[in-house]
N, CA, C and O of each residue as an XYZ file, in Angstrom:
872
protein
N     100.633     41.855    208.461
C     101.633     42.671    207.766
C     101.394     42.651    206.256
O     101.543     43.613    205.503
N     100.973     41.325    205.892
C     101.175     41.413    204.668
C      99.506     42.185    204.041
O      99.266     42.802    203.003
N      99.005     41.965    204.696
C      97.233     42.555    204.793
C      97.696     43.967    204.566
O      97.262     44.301    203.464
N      98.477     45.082    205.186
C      98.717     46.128    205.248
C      99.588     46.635    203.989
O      99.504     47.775    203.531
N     100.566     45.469    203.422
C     100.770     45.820    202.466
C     100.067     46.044    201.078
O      99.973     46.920    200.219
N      99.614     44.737    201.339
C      97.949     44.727    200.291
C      96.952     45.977    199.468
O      96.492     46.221    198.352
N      96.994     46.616    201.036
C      96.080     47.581    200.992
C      96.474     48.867    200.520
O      95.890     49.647    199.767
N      97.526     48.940    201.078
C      99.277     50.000    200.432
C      99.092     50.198    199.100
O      98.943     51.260    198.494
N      99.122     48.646    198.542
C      99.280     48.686    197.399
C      97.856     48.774    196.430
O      97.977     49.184    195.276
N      96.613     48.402    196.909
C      95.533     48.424    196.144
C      95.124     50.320    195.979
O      94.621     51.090    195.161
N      95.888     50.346    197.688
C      95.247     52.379    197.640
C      96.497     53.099    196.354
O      95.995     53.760    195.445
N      97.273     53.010    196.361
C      98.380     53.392    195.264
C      97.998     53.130    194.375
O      98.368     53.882    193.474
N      97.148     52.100    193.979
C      96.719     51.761    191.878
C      95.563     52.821    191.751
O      95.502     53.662    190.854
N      94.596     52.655    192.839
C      93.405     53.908    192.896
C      94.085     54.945    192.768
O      93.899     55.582    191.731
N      94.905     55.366    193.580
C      95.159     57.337    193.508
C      95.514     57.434    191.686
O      94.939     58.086    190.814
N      96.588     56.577    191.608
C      97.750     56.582    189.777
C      96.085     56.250    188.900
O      95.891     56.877    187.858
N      95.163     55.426    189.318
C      93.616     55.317    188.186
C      93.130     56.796    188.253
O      92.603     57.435    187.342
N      93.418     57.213    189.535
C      92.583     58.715    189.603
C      93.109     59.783    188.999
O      92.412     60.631    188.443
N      94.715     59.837    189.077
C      95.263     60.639    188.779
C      95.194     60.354    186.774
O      95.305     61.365    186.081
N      95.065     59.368    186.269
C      95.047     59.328    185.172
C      93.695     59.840    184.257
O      93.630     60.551    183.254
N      92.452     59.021    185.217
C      91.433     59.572    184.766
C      91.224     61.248    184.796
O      90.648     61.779    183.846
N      91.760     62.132    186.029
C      91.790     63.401    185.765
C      92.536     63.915    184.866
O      92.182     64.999    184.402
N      93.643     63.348    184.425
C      94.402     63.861    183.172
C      93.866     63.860    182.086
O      93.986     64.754    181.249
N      93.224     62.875    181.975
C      92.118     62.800    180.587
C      90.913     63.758    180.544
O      90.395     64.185    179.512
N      90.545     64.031    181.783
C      89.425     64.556    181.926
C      89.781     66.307    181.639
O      89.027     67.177    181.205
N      91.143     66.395    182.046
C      91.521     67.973    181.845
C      91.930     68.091    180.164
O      92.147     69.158    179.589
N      91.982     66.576    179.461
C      92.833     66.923    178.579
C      91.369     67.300    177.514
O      91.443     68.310    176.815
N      90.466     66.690    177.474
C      89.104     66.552    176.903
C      88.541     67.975    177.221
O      88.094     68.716    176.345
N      88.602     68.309    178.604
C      87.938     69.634    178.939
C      88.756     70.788    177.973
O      88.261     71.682    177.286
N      90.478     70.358    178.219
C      90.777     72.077    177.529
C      90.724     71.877    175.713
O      90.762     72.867    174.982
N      90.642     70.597    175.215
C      90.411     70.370    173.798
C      88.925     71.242    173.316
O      88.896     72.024    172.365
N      87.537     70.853    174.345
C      86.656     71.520    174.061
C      86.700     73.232    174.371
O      85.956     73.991    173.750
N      87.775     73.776    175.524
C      87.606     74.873    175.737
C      88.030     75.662    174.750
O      87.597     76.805    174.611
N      89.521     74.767    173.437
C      90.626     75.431    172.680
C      89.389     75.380    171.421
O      89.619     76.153    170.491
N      87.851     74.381    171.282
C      87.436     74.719    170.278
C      86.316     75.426    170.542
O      85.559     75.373    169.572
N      85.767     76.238    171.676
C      84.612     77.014    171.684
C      85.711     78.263    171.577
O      85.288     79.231    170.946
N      87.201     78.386    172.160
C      87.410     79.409    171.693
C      87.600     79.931    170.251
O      87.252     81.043    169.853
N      88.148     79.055    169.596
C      88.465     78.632    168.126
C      87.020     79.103    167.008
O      87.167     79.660    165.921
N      85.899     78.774    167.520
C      84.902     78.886    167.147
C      84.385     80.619    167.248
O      83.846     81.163    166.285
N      84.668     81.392    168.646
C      84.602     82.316    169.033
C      85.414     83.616    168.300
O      85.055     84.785    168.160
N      86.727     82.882    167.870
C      87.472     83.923    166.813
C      86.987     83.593    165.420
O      86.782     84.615    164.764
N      86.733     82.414    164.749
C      86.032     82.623    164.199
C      85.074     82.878    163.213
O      85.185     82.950    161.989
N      83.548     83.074    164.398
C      82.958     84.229    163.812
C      83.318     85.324    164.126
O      82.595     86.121    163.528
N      84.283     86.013    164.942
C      84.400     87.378    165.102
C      85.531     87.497    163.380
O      85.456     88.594    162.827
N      86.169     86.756    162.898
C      86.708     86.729    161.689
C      85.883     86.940    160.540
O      86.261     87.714    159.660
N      84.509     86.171    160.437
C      83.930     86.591    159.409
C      83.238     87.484    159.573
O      82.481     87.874    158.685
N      83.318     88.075    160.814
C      82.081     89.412    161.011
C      82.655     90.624    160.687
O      82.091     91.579    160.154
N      84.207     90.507    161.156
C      84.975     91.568    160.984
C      85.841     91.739    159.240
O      86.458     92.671    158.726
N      85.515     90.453    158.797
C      86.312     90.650    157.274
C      85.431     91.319    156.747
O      85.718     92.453    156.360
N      83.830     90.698    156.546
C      82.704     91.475    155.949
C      82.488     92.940    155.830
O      82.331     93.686    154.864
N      82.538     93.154    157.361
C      82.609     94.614    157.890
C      83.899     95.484    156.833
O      83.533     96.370    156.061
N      85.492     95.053    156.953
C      85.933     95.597    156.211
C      86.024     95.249    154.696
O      86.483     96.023    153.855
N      85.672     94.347    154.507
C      84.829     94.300    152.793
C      83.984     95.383    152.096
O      84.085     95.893    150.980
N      82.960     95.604    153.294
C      81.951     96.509    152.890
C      82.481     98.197    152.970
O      82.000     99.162    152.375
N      83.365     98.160    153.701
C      83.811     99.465    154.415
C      84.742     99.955    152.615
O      84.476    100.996    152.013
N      85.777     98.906    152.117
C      86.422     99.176    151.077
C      85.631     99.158    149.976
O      86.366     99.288    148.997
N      84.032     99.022    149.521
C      83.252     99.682    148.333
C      82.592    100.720    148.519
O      82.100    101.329    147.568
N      82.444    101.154    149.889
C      81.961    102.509    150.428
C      82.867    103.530    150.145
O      82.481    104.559    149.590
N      84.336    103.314    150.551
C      85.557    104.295    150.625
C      85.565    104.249    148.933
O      85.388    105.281    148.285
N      85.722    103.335    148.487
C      85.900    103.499    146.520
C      84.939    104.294    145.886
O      85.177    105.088    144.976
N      83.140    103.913    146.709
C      82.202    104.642    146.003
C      82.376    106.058    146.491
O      82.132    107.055    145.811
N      82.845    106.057    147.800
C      82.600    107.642    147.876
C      84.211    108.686    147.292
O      84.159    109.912    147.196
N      85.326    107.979    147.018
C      86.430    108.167    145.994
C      86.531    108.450    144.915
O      87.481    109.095    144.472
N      85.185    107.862    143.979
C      84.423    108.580    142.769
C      83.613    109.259    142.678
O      83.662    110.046    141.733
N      82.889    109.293    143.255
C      81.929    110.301    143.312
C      82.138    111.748    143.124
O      82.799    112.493    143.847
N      81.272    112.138    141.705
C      81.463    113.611    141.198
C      82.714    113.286    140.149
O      83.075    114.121    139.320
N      83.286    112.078    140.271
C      84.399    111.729    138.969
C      83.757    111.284    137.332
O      83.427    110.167    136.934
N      83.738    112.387    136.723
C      82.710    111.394    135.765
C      83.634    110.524    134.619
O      84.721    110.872    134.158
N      83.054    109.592    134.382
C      84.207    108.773    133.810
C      85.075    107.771    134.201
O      85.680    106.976    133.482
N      85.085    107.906    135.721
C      86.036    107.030    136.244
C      85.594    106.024    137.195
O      85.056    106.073    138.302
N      86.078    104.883    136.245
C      85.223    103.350    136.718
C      85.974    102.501    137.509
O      85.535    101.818    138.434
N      87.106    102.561    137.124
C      87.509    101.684    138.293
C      88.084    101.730    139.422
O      88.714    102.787    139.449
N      88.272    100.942    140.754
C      88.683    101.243    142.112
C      89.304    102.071    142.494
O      90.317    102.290    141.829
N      89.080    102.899    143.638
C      89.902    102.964    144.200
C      90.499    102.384    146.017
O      89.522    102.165    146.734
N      91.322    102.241    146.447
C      91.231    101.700    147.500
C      92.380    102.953    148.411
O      92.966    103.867    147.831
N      92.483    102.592    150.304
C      93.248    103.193    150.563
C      94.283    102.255    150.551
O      94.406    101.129    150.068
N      95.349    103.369    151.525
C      96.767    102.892    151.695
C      97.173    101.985    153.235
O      98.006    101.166    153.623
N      96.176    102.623    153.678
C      95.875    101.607    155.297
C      94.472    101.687    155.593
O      93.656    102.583    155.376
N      94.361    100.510    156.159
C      92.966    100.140    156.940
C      93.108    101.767    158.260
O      92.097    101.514    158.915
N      93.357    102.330    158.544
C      92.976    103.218    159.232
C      92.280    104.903    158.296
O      91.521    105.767    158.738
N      92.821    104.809    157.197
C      92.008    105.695    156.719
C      90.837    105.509    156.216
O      90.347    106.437    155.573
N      89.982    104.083    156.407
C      88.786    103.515    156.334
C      87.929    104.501    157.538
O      86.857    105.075    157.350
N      88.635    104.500    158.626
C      88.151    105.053    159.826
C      88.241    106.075    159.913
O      87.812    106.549    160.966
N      88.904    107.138    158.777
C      88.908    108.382    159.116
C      87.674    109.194    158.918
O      86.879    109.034    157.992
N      87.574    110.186    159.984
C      86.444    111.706    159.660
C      86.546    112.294    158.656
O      87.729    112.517    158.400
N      85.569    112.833    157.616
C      84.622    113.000    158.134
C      83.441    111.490    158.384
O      82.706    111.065    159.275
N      83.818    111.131    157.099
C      82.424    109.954    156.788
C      83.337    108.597    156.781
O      83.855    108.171    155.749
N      83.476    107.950    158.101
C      84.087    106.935    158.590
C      83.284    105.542    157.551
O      82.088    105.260    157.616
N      84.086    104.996    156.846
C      83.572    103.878    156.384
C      83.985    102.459    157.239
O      83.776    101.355    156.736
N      84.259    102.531    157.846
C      84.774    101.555    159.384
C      84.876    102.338    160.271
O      85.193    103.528    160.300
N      84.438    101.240    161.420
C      84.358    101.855    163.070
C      85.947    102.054    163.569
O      86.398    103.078    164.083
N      86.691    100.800    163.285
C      88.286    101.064    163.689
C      88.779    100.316    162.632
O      88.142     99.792    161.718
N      90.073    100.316    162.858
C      91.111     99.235    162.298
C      91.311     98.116    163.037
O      92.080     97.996    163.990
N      90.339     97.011    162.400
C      90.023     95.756    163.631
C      91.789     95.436    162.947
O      92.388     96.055    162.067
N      92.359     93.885    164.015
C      93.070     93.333    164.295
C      92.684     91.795    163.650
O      91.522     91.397    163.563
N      93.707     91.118    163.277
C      93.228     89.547    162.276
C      92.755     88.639    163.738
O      93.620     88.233    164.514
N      91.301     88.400    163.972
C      91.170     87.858    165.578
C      91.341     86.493    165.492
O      91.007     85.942    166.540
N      91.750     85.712    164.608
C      92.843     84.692    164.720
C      93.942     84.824    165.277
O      94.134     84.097    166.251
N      94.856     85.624    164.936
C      96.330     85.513    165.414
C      96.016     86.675    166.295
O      96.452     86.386    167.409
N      95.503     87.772    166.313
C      95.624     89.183    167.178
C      96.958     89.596    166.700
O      97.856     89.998    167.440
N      97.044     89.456    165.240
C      97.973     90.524    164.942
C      97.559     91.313    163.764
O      96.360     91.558    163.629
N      98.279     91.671    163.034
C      97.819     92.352    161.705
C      97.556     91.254    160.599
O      97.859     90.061    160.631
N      96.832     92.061    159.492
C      96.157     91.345    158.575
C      97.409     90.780    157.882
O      98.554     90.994    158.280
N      96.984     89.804    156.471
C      97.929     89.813    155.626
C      96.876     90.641    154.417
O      95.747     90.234    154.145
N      97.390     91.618    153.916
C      97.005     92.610    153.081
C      97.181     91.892    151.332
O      98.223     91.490    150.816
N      95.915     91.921    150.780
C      96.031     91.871    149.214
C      95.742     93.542    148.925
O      95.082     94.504    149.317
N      96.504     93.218    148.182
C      97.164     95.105    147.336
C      96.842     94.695    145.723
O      96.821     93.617    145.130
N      96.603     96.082    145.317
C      96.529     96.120    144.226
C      97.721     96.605    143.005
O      98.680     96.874    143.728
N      97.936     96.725    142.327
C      99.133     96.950    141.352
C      99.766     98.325    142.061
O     100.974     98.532    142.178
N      98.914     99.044    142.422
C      99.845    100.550    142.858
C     100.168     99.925    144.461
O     101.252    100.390    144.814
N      99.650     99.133    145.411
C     100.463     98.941    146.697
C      98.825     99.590    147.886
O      98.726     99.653    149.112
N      97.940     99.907    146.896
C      97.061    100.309    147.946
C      96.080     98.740    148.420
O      96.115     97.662    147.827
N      95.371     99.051    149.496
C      95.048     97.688    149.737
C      93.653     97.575    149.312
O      92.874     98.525    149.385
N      93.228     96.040    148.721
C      91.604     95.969    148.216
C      91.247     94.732    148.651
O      90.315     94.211    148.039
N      91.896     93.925    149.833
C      91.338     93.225    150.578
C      92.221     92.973    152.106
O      93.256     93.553    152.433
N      91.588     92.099    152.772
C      92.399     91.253    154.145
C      92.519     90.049    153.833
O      91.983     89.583    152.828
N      93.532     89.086    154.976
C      93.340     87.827    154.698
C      93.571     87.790    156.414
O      93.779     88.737    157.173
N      93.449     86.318    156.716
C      94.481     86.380    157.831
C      95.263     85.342    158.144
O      94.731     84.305    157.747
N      96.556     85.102    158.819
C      97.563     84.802    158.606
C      97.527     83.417    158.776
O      98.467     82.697    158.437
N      96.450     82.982    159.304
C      96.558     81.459    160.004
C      95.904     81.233    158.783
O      95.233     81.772    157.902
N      96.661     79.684    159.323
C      96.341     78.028    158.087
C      95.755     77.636    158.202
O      95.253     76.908    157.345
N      95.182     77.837    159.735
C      94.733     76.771    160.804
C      93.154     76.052    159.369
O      92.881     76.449    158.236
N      92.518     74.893    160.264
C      91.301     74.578    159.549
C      90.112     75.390    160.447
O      90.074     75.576    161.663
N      89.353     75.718    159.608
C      87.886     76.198    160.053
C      86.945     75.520    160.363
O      86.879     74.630    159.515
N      86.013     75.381    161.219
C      84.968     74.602    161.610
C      84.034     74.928    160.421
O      83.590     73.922    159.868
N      83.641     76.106    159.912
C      82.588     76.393    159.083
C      83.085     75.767    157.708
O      84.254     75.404    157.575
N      82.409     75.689    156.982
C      82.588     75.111    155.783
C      81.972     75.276    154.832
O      82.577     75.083    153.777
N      80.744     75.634    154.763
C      79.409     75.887    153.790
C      78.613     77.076    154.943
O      78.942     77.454    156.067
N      77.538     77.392    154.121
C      76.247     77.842    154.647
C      77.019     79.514    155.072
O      76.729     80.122    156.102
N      77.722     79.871    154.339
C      78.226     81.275    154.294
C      77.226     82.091    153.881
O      76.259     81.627    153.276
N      77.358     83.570    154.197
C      76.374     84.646    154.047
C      76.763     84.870    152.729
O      77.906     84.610    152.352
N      75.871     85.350    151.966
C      76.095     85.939    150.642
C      76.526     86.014    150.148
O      76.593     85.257    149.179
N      77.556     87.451    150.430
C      78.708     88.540    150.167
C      79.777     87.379    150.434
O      80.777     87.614    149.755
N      79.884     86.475    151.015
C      80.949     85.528    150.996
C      80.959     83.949    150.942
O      81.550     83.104    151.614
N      79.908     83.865    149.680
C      79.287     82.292    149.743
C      80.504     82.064    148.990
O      80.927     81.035    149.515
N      81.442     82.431    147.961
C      82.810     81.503    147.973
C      83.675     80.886    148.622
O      84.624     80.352    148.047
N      83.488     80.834    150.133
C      84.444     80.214    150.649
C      83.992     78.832    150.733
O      84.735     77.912    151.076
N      82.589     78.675    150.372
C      82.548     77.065    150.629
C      83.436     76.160    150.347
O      83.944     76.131    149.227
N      83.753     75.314    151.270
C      84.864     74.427    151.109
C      86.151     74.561    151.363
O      86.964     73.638    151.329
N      86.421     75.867    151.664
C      87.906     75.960    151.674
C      88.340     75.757    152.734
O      87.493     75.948    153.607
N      89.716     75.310    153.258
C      90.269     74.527    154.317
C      91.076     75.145    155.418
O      91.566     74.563    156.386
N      91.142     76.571    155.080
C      91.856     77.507    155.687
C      92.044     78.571    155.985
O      92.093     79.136    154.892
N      92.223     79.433    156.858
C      91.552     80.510    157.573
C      92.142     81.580    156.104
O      91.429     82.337    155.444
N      93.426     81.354    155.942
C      94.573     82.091    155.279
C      93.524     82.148    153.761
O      93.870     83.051    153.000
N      92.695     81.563    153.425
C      91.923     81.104    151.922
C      91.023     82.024    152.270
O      91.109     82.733    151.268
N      90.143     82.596    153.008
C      88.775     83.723    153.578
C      89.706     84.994    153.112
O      90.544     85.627    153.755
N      89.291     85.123    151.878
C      89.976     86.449    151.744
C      88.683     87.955    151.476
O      87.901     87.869    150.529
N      88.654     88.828    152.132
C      87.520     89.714    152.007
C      88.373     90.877    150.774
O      89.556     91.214    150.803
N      87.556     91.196    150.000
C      87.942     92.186    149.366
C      86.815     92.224    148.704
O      85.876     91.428    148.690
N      87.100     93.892    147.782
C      86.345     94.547    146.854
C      86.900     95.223    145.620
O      87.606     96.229    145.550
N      86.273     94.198    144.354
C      85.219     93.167    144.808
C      85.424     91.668    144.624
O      86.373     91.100    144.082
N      84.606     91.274    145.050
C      85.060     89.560    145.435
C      84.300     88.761    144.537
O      83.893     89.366    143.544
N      84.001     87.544    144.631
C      84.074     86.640    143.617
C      82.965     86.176    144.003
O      82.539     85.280    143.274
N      82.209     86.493    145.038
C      80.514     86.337    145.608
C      79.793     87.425    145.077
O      78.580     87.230    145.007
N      80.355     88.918    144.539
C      79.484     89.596    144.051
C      80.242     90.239    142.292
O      80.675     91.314    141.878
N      80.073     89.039    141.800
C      81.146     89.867    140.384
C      80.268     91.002    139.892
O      79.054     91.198    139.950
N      81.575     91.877    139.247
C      80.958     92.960    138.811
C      81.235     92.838    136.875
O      82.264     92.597    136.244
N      79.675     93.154    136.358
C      79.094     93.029    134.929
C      79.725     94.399    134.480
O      79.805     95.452    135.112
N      80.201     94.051    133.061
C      80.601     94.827    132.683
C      79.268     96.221    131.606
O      78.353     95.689    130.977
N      79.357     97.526    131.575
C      78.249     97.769    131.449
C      78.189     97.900    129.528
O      79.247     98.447    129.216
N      77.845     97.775    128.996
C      77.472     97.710    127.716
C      77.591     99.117    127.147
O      76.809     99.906    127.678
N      78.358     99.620    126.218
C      78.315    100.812    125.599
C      77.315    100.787    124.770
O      77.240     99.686    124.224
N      76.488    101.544    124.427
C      75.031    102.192    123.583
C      75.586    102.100    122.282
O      76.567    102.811    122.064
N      75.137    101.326    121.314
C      75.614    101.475    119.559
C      74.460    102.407    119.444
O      73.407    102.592    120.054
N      75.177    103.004    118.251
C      74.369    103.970    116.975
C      73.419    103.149    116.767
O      73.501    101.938    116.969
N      72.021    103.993    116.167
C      71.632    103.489    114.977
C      71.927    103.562    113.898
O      72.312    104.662    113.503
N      71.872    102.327    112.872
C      71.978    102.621    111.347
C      71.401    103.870    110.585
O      70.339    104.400    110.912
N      72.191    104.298    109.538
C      71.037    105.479    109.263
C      70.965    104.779    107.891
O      71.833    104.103    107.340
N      69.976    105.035    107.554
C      69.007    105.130    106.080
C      70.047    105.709    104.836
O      70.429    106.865    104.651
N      70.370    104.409    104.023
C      70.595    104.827    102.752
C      70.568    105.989    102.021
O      70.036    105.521    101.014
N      70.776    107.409    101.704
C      70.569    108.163    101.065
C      70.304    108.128     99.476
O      71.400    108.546     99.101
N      69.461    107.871     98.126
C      69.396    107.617     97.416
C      69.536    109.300     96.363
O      68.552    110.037     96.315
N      70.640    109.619     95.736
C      70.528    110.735     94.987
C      69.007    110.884     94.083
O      68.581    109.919     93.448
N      68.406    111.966     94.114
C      67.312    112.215     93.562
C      67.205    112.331     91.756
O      67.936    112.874     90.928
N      65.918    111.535     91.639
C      65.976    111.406     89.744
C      66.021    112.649     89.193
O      66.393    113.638     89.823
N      65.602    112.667     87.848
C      64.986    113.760     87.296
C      63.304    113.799     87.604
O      62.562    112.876     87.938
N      63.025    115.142     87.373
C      61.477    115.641     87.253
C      60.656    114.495     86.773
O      60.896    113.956     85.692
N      59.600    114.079     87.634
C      58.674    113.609     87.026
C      59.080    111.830     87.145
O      58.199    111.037     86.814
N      59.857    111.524     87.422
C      60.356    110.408     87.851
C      60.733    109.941     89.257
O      61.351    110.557     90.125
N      60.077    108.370     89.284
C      60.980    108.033     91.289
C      61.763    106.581     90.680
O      61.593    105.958     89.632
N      62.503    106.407     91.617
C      62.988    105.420     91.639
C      62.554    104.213     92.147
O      62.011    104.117     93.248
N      62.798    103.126     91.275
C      61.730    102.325     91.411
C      62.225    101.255     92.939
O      63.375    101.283     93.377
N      61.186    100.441     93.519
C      61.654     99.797     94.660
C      62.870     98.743     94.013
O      63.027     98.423     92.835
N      63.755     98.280     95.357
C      64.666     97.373     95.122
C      64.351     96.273     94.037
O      63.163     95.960     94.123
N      64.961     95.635     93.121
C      64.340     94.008     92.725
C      63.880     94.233     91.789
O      64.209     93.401     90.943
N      63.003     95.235     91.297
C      62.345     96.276     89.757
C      63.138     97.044     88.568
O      64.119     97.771     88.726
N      62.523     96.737     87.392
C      63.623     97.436     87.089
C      63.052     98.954     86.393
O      61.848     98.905     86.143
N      63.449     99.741     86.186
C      62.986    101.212     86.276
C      61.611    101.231     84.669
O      61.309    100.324     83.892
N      61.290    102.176     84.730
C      59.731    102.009     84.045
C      60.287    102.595     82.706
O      61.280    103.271     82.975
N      60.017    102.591     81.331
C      60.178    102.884     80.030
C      59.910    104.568     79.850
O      58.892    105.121     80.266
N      60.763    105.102     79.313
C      60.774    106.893     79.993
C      59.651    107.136     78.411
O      59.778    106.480     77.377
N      58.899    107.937     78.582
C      57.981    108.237     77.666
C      58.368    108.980     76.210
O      59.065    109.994     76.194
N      57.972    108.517     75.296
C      58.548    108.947     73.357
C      58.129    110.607     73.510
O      57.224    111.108     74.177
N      58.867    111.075     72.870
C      58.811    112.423     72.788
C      57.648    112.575     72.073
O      57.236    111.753     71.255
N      57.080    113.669     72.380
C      55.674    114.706     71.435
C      55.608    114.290     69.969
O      56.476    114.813     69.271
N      54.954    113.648     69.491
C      54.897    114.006     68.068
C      55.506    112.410     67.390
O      55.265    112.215     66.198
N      56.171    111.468     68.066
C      56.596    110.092     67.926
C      55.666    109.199     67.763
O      54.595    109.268     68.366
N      55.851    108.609     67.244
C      55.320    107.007     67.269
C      55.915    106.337     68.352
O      56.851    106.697     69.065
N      54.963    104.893     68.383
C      55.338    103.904     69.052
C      56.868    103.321     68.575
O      57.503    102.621     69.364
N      57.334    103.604     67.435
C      58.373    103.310     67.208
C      59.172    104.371     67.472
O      58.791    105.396     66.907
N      60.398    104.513     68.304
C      61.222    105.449     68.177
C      62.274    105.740     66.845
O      62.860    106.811     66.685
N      62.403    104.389     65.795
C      63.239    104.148     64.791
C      62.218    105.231     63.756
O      62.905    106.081     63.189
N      60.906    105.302     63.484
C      60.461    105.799     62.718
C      60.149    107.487     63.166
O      59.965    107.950     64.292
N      60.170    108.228     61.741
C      60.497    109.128     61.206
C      59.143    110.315     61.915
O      58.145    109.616     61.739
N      58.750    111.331     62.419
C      57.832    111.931     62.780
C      57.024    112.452     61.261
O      57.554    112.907     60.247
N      55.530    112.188     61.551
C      54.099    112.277     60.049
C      54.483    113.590     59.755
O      55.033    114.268     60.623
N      54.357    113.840     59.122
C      54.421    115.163     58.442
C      52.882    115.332     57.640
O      52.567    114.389     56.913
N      51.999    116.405     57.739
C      50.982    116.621     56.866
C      51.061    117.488     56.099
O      51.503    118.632     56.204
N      50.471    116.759     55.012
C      50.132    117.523     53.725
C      49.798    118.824     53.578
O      48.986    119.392     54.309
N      50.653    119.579     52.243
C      50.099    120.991     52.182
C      49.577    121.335     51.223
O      49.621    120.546     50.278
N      49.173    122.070     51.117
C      47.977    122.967     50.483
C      48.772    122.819     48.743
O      49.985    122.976     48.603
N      47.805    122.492     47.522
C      48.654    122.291     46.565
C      49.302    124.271     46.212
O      48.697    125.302     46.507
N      50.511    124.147     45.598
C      51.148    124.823     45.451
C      51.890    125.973     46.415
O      52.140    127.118     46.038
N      52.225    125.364     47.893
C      52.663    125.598     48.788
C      53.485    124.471     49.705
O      53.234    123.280     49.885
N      54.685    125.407     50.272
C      55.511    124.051     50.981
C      54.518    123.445     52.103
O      53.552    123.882     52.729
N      55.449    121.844     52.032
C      55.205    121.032     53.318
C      55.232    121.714     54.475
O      56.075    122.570     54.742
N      53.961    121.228     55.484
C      54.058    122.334     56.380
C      54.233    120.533     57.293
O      53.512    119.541     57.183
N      55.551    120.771     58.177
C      55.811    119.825     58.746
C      54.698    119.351     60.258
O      54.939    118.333     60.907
């Protein structure tokens, strides 16, 4: 009898060991299943922010175009007129594939939109080793921090340099006849004694002698 209880009791600790070890085993399995899915949204998150990143400098470039003069953004008013005909700059109006709901929208001063975010806090597996167009997110801790817009802080935009004049050339009023002006630093040349002068300008012009009993002929 008591043999039978024994055994009662050794088979009852096995099933409650078994039943525990499968609890662990389901709890480990759906932890890895909640992070291949986790992983799975994503990259469909950074594939799809990029996508509408790129889609909002296409819609701006083709918004100016033929505008002359006019430099800065424009954006739309919804992610669906990204997608509109004729010249679709997005395939659709994706969905934030974190939450599967709508984006959280960065707007610009008028209310039109010039980026996505998306709504979760959650932490990201990725961390570094971002593509290009979005190597700023290195480091950041949260889905809600991946913000795509245009333009972003992975591709700043240089401001373009306005063209100066050239200097123009001194105009110097022109001398008199027969004279230039002398170079900078010089000082101008001794203007020549009139006809008939001496080296002295103080003295009196020669006068020659005339014929006796006739005037001075100067």
């Amino acid at each position: 009898m008591h043999t039978l209880r024994n055994a009662r009791g050794v088979t009852y600790l096995l099933v409650m060991l078994a039943v525990v070890l499968m609890g662990i085993s389901v709890s480990v399995a759906a932890k890895q299943w909640k992070a291949v899915v986790q992983r799975e949204r994503e990259a469909e998150l950074l594939a799809r922010g990029i996508e509408i990143q790129t889609a909002l400098a296409v819609y701006s470039a083709q918004q100016k175009k033929g505008r002359v003069g006019f430099s800065w953004e424009i954006y739309p008013l919804t992610l669906e007129e990204l997608a509109k005909q004729p010249k679709p700059a997005l395939r659709k109006a994706y969905k934030d594939p974190i939450t599967g709901d709508d984006w959280a929208y960065v707007r610009d001063p008028t209310g039109r939109i010039k980026g996505v975010r998306s709504k979760s806090k959650a932490e990201p597996f990725k961390q570094k080793d971002f593509p290009p167009v979005v190597r700023h997110f290195d480091g950041l801790t949260s889905y809600n921090d991946w913000v795509f817009q245009h333009p972003n802080a992975s591709t700043p935009q240089v401001p373009v340099a306005q063209p100066t004049a050239p200097a123009q050339p001194t105009q110097q009023a022109p001398g008199p006849p027969g004279l230039r002006t002398p170079p900078s630093g010089l000082s101008p040349p001794t203007p020549p004694f009139p006809s008939g002068t001496t080296g002295n300008p103080a003295a009196p012009p020669s006068q020659t002698p005339s014929a006796p009993g006739g005037p001075a002929i100067p």
